[in-house]
N, C-alpha and C positions, 0 to 999 in steps of 0.2 A: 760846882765842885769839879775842879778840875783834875786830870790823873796826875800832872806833877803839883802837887799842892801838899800841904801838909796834913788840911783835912780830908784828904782822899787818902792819905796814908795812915791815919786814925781810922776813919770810917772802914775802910778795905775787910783791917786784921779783926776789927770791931764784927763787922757780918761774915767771915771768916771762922771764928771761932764758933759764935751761935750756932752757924749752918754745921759743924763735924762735932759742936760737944752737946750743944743742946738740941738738934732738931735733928739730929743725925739717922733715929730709928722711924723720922714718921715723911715717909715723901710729901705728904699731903702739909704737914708742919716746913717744911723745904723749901718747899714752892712758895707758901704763903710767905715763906722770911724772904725770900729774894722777890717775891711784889713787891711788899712793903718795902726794903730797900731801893728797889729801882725808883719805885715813888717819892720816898725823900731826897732819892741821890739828884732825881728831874726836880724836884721842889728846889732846891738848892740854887736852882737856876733862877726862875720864876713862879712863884707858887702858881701867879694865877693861870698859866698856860696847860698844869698838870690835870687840870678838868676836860681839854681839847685834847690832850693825849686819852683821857679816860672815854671820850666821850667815841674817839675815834677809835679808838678796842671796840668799844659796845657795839657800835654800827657796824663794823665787819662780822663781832662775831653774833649779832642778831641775824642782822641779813644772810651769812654761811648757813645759818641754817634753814631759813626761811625758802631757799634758795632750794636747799636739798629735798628740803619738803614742799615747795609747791607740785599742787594739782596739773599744771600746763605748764606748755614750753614759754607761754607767754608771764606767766606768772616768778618763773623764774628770769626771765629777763629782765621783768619789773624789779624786782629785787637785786640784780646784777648791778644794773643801769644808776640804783636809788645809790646803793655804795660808793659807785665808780664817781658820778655826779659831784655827791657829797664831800669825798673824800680830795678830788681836784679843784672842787669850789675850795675848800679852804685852802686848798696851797695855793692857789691861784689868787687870792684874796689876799695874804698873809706876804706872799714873796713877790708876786708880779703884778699887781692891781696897777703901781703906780711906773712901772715899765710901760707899760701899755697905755697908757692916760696921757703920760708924758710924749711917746713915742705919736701917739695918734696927733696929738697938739702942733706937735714938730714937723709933721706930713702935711696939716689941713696948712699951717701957717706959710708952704711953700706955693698955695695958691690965696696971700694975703691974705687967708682967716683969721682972728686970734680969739679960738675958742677958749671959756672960761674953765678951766678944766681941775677937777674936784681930785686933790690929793692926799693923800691919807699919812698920818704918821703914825706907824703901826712899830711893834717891834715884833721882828722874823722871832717865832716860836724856835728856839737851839733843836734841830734833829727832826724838823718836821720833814722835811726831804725822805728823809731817812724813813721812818715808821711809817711815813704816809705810802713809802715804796712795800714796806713789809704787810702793810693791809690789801695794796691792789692784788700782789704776787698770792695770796691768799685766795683773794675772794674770784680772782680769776681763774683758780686751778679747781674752785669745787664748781666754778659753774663750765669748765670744760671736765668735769667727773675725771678728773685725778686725782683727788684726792675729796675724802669726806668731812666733813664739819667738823670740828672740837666742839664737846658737848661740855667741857670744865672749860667753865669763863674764868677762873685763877690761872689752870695751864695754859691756856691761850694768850690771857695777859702778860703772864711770864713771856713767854714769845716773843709780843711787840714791844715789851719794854724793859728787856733785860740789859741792866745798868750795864756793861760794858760793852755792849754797843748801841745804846738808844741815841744817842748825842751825833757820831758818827760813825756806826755800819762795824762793822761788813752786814747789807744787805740779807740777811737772811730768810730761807725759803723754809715754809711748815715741814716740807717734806725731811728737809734736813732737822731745824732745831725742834721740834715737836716731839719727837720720839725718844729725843734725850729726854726734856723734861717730864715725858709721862713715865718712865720707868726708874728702880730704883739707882740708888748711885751711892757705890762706894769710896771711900778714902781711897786714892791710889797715889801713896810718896815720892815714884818717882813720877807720876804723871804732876802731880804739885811742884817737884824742882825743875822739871822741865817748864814749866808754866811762868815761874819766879825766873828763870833763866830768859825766857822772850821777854820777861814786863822788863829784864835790866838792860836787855840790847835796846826796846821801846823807848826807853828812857833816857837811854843816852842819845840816840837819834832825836827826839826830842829838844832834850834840854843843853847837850852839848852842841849837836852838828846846828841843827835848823835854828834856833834861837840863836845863836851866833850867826848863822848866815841872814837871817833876816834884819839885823841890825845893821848889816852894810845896804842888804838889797833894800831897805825901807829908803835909806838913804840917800840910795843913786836912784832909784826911783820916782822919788817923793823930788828931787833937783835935780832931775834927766839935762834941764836946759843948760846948767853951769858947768857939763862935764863934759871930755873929749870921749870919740866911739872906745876907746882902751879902757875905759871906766865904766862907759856904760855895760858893755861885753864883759868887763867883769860882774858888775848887778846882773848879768842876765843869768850869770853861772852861780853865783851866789844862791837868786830864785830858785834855779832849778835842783837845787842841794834842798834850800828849805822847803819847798814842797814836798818835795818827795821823803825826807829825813821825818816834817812833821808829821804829814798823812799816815804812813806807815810805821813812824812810831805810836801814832794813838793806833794805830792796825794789831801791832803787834802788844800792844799792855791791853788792849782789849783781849785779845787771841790768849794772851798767858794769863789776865786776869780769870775767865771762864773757867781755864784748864783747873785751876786752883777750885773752882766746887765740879767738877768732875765733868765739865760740859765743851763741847769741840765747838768751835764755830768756823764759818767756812774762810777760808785763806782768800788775804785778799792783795796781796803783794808776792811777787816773785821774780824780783832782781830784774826788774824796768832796764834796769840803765846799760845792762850787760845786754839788750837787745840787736841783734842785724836786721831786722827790719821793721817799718814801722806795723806791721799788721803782729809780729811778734809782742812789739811793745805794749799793743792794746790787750794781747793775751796774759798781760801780766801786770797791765797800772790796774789798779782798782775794778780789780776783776769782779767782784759781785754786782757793783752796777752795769759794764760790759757783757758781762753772760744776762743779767735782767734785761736790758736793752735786746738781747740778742733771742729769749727767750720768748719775752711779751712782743716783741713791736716788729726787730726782725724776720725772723722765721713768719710769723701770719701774715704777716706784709708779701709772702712767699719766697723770701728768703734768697741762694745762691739758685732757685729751681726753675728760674721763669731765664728769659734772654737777658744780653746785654743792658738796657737798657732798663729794664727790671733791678737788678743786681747792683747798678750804679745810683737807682733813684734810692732802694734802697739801705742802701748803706751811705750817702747823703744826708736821709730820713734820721739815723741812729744817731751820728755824729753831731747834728745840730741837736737834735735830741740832747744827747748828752753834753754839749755845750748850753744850752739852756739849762739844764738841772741845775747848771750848778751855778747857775745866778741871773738878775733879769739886767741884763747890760748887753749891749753888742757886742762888746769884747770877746765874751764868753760863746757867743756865738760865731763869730769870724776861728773862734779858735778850735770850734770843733769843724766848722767848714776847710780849714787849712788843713785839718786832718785827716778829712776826707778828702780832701786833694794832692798828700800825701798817698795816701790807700790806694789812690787810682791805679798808677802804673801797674802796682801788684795785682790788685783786682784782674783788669783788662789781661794781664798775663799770667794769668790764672796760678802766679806764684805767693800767694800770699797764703801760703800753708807749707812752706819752704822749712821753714825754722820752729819745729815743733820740739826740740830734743833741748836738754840745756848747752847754750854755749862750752863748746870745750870738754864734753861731759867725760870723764874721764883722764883728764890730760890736767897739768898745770897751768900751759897757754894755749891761746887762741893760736890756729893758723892765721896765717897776713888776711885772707880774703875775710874768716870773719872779723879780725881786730878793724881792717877799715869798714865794713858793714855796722859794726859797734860805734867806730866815728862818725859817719854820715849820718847814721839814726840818732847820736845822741846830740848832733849837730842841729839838724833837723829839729827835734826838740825843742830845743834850747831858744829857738828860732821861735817857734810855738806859745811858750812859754811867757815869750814878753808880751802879746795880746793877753793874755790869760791874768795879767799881773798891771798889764797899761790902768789907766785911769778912765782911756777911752781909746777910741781906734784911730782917732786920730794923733793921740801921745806916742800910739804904738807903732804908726807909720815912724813919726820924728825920731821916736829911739832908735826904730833900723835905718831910717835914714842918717844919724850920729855915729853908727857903729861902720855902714857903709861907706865913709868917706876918708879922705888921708888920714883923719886921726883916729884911725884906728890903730896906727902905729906909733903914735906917740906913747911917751910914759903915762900911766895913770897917775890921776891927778891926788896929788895925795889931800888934797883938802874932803875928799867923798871919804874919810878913812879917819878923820880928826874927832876925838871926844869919847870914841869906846874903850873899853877895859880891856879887848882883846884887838891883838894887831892884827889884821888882814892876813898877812906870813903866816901865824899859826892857825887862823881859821884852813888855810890852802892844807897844812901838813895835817891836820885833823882830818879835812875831806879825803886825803890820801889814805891817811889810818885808816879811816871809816870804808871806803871803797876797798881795799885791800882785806880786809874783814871779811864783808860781803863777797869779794870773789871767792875767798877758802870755803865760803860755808852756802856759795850758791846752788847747791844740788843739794839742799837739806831746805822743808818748810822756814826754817829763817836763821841768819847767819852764823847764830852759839849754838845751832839744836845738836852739833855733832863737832863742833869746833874745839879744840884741846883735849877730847874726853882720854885721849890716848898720849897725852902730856903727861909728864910726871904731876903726883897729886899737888905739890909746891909751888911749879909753874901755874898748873892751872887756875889756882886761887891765887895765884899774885893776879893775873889776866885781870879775873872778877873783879879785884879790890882794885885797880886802876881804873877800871869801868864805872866803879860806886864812886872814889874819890873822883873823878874826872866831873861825877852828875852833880855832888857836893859841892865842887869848884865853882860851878859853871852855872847852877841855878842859886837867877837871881830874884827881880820881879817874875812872878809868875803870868804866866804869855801862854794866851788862849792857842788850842790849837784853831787853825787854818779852816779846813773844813767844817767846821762848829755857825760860821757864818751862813755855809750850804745847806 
């Protein structure tokens, strides 16, 4: 069930209404309805995987407690260990079994081996990544005693699988969503329009910006080799519009879908692209997985505290880390490795905490030094971007190697552009719309949370209603998000 879909727009007002007419006086009735939702909403995917989700709730929240209540420090370990184990066997299993099978085959074979090597055809469970990250951040913080067990295996399970963000994130930590769902919650009207207000910016970033951009970038991607670097270098900007449009609008209908029964989750986007450098950027893409990287693995790794050399290994450590999460291919990996080779300068020059403020904060534009900081970071990127999207590292050398050469200054080739509904030209004025948006409203959690409010009431809701008919126009087939594969 996907959130631009029609049955996620039946289902939505369908548990919507339940949750503020019917179950409204009983938290314990609440909670229960938003289980059972999240379960049908993951059923909808796969039935069969929804017993791996069920099974992997149990196992953290058996072991939190088992954990809390062991007799010895050894016993608690036992039960730390049993989780952690468990819980990385199946993602390791599920995502990367045949990364690694293949990978090893392809090493032995470079000293004339060819070992018979057993590969699996498995389908990646949608949001394992995801919940499997909300169970470690869990079972990690009761056995470093920050936090204590959930003894309500309903409230817990709400936790790990609360349907708008079980699929993909924001990351969510106990400390944060736990406290919401153990208390009560009221209707709050404007916290619901505020809410319905992100899911409509979500949705157009979705279904107008990213799904258009993905139709070219499929394109020049998917036939790199028939096209001059002016075309490819257009795919690569295309990409980096739908990444980021898609991510962050499933970011943002998740964030306003929650707001609607009374529940905050944490923010997981803030205006990436308006970054001057790249250690800013990482403060701001996909920031729940970044702070969990930075929490679990950074920081006890010993963090910014040890020498040079310490500091460089690990923030290396994070980066492939986080290149790896997000799928078992080398690509994935060279692309978190270029970003920590990015990061370095600023590291080594201890300026990479330069740019803590928002761009411009106060001002209409940027001064010159940040506008070209804004370029070179979103250049850099961009750069990034096409390993992150290649087929393999070696596609991804030949794209920059296409982009790098005379014809980069040729005309694009208008044959990567033949057969869509929408011309290339208005996809361009669209991403300007869309960027131009985000700049007015980048000092507010997302780009409508404060934009027109002080328009006349006429303008305002024209804004809206060009926004809804723009999402009517412009969704077609419905087109999975992005991350959903992660």
């Amino acid at each position: 069930m996907l959130f631009n879909s029609i049955s996620f727009a039946i289902f939505l007002p369908i548990v919507f209404a339940l949750y503020w007419f019917v179950a409204n006086k009983s938290l314990k009735l609440q909670n229960l309805l938003l289980l059972g939702s999240s379960y049908f909403f993951y059923a909808c995917w796969d039935y069969r995987f929804l017993f791996l989700l069920m099974f992997s709730t149990f196992l953290d929240y058996f072991t939190g407690i088992r954990m809390h209540e062991a007799s010895s420090k050894k016993m608690k370990t036992f039960w730390f260990w049993l989780s952690i184990g468990i819980n990385l066997g199946f993602l390791g299993f599920f995502k990367y079994y045949n990364f690694f099978a293949e990978s090893f085959a392809e090493f032995v074979g470079n000293f004339g081996l060819k070992p018979n090597i057993w590969t699996l055809q498995v389908i990646l469970p949608v949001g394992i990544s995801f919940y499997t990250f909300h169970g470690l951040s869990y079972v990690i913080d009761i056995y470093k005693d920050r936090i204590k067990p959930e003894k309500n295996i309903v409230e817990y399970s709400v936790f790990v699988s609360f349907f708008p963000l079980l699929v993909a994130g924001p990351i969510e930590r106990a400390t944060h969503l736990l406290p919401q769902i153990k208390k009560n919650r009221t209707f709050d009207y404007t916290k619901a329009v505020d809410g319905m207000r992100q899911i409509l910016w979500g949705l157009f970033k979705k279904v107008v910006i990213a799904d258009t951009c993905a139709d070219f970038a499929n394109s020049i991607f998917n036939h790199s080799g028939e096209f001059n670097g002016s075309t490819l270098a257009l795919g690569a900007l295309f990409f980096t519009f739908q990444i980021y449009c898609d991510f962050s609008g499933y970011s943002d209908i998740a964030l306003g879908t929650a707001r609607l029964f009374g529940i905050d989750l944490l923010r997981n986007f803030a205006f990436p692209y308006f970054s001057r450098d790249i250690a800013e950027f990482w403060r701001r893409w996909h920031i729940s997985l970044s702070t969990w990287f930075r929490d679990y693995v950074y920081i006890p790794l010993g963090g910014s505290k040890g020498g040079t050399w310490m500091k460089v290994r690990n923030t290396f450590i994070i980066f492939l880390l986080s290149g790896f999460w997000h799928g078992a291919n080398w690509t994935f990996i060279v692309w978190g490795g270029l970003n920590a080779l990015y990061f370095m300068p600023l590291l080594l020059s201890k300026s990479n905490r330069n740019n803590l403020e928002t761009v411009a904060q106060g001002k209409m534009f940027p001064t010159i030094r940040e506008l070209l900081g804004m370029i070179v970071t979103f250049t850099l990127t961009v750069l990034a971007w096409i390993f992150f999207r290649a087929q393999s590292v070696g596609h991804a050398f030949d794209y920059l190697g296409t982009i790098f050469s005379r014809s980069l200054f040729e005309m694009p080739s208008k044959k990567a552009f033949l057969g869509f509904k929408t011309h290339p030209g208005l996809a361009i004025v669209l991403i300007f719309f869309f960027m131009i948006i985000e700049w007015l409203g980048r000092e507010n959690q997302y780009a409508l949370a404060t934009l027109g409010q002080k328009w006349p009431r006429t303008l305002r809701w024209a804004f809206y209603y060009i926004l809804i008919i723009a999402v009517f126009l412009f969704m077609g087939q419905e087109q999975q998000f992005i991350y959903f594969q992660f």
